[in-house]
C-alpha positions in Angstrom: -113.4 124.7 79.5 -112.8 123.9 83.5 -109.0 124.3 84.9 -109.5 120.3 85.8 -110.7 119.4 82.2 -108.2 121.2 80.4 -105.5 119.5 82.8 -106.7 116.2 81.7 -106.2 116.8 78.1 -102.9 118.0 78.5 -102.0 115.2 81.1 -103.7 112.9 78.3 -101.5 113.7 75.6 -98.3 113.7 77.4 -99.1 110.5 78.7 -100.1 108.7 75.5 -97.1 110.1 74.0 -95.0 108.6 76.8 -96.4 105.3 76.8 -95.8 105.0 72.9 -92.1 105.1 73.7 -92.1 102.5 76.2 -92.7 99.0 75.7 -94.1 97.5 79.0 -95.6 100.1 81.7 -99.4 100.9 80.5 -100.9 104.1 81.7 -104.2 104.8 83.4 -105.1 108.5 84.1 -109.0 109.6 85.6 -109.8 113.0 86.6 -111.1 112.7 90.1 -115.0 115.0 91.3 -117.6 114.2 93.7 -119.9 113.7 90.6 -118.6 110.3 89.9 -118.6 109.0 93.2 -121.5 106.4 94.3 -123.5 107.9 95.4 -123.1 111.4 93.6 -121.8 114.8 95.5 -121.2 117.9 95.1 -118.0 118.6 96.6 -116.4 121.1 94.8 -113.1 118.9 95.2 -111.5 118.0 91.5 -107.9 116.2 90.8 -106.3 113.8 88.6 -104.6 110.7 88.9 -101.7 108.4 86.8 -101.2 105.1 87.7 -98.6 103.5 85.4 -98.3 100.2 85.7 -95.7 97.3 84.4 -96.4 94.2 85.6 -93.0 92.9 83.5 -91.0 95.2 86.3 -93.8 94.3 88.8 -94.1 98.2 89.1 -96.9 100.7 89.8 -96.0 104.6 90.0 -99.3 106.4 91.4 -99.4 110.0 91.2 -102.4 112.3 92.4 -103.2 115.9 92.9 -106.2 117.0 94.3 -107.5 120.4 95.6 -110.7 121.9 97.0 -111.9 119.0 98.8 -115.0 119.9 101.7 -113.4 117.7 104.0 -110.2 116.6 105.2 -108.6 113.5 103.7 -108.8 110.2 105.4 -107.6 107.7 103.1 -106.9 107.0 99.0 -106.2 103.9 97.0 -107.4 101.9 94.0 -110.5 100.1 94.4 -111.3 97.0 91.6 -113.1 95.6 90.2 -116.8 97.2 89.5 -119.4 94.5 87.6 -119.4 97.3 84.7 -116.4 99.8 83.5 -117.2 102.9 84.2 -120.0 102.5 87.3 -120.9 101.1 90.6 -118.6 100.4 93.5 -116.0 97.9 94.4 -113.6 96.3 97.3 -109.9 98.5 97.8 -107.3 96.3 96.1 -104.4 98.2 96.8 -102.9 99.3 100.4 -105.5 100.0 103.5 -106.1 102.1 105.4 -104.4 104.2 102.7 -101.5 104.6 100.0 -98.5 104.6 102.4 -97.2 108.2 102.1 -100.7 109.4 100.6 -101.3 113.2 102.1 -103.9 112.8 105.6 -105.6 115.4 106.8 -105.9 118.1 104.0 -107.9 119.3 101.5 -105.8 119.7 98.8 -102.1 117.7 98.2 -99.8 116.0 95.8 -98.4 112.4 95.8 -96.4 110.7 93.6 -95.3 107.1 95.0 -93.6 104.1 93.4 -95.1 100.7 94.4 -93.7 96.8 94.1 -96.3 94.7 92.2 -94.6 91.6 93.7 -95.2 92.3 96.9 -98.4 91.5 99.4 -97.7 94.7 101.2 -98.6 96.7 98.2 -102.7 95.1 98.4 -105.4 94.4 100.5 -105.1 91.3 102.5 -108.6 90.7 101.5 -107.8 91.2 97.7 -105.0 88.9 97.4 -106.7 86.1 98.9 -109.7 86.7 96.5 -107.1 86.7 93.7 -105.6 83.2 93.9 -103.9 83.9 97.4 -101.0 85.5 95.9 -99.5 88.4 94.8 -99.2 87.6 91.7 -102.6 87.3 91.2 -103.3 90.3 92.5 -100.7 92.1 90.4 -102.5 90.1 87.5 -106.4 91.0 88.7 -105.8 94.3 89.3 -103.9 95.1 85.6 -106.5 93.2 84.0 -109.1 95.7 85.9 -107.9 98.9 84.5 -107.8 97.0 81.2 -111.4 96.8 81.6 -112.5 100.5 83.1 -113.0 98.5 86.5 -110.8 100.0 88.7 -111.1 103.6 90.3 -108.9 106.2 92.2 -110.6 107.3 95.1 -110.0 110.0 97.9 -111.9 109.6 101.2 -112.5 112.5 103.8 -114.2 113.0 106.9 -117.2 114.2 105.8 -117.5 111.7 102.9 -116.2 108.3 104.6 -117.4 106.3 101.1 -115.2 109.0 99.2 -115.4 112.5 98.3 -114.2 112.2 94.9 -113.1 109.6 92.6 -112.6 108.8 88.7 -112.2 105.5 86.8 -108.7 104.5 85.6 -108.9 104.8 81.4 -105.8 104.6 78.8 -105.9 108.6 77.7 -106.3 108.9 74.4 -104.4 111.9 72.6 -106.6 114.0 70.4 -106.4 114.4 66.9 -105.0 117.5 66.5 -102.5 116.6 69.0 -101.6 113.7 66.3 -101.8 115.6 63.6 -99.2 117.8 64.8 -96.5 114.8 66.3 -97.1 113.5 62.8 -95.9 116.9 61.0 -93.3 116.7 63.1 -92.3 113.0 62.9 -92.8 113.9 58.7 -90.5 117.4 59.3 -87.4 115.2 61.0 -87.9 112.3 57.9 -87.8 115.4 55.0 -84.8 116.9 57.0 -83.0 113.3 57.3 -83.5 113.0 53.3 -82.5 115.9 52.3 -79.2 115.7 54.5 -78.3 112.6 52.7 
């Protein structure tokens, strides 16, 4: 199992668990490798992304680690939405040239930034105005992207201008013996609740 992969799956569960206990904010993870960008690579680059998202708060934390990349970063944002989930390319819809605050010129970084969904600063001029012309529309485009598998994370360099790596947005899913264990648990704290009675 590869360091990136076994990330994911504990990045996965945590976040499933998370989002369980809160109502509104929906999260989106995607592991990030020069395999699933269009067209293909072989950068040896890997990383992961979480974007949570709450369009009640008209919030949107993104967070993002990356490492290995072949060339030095350039830009990074959310691009939505592809004709398919899961494939082809797309337009950016959120900030350009890149995330304010995103890491420049490196090949490996962390970044962990809360954005305003309400506001046109946090998109693509271009995106908003194929959204209704509003924010709101945006807000409302780009949720209903990652709903779909349409929207990706990608990181641009130097040497790949298109991106060097990238991963679609999914809700993670935990696995079942991660379930199987939270329900023991959840079972452990009702028999312990009884029997205190």
């Amino acid at each position: 199992m590869t360091r990136a992969f076994t990330l994911f799956v504990l990045a996965a569960a945590l976040a499933g668990f998370a989002q369980s206990a809160l109502a509104s904010p929906i999260t989106y993870v995607a592991i990030l490798d020069g395999p699933s960008e269009s067209p293909a690579n072989a950068s040896p680059g890997t990383g992961f992304a979480q974007v949570d998202i709450d369009i009640v708060a008209h919030q949107m934390r993104v967070q993002a680690t990356f490492q290995d990349l072949l060339g030095i970063t350039t830009a990074s944002h959310i691009h939505a939405a592809t004709a398919l989930p899961g494939t082809g390319t797309a337009g950016v819809a959120t900030q350009t040239p890149s995330f304010i605050g995103f890491p420049l010129g490196v090949t490996s970084g962390f970044f962990d930034q809360t954005f305003d969904t309400s506001l046109a600063s946090t998109y693509r001029a271009a995106y908003i105005t194929a959204n209704g012309g509003t924010p709101a529309g945006a807000e409302a485009a780009l949720a209903a992207s990652m709903a779909a598998g349409t929207a990706y994370f990608n990181i641009h360099t130097n040497l790949f201008p298109a991106g060097e790596i990238r991963g679609f947005l999914v809700q993670p899913v935990p696995e079942p013996a991660s379930l199987s264990l939270l329900a023991l648990g959840g079972l452990g704290l009702l028999f312990s609740k009884r029997r205190k009675s």
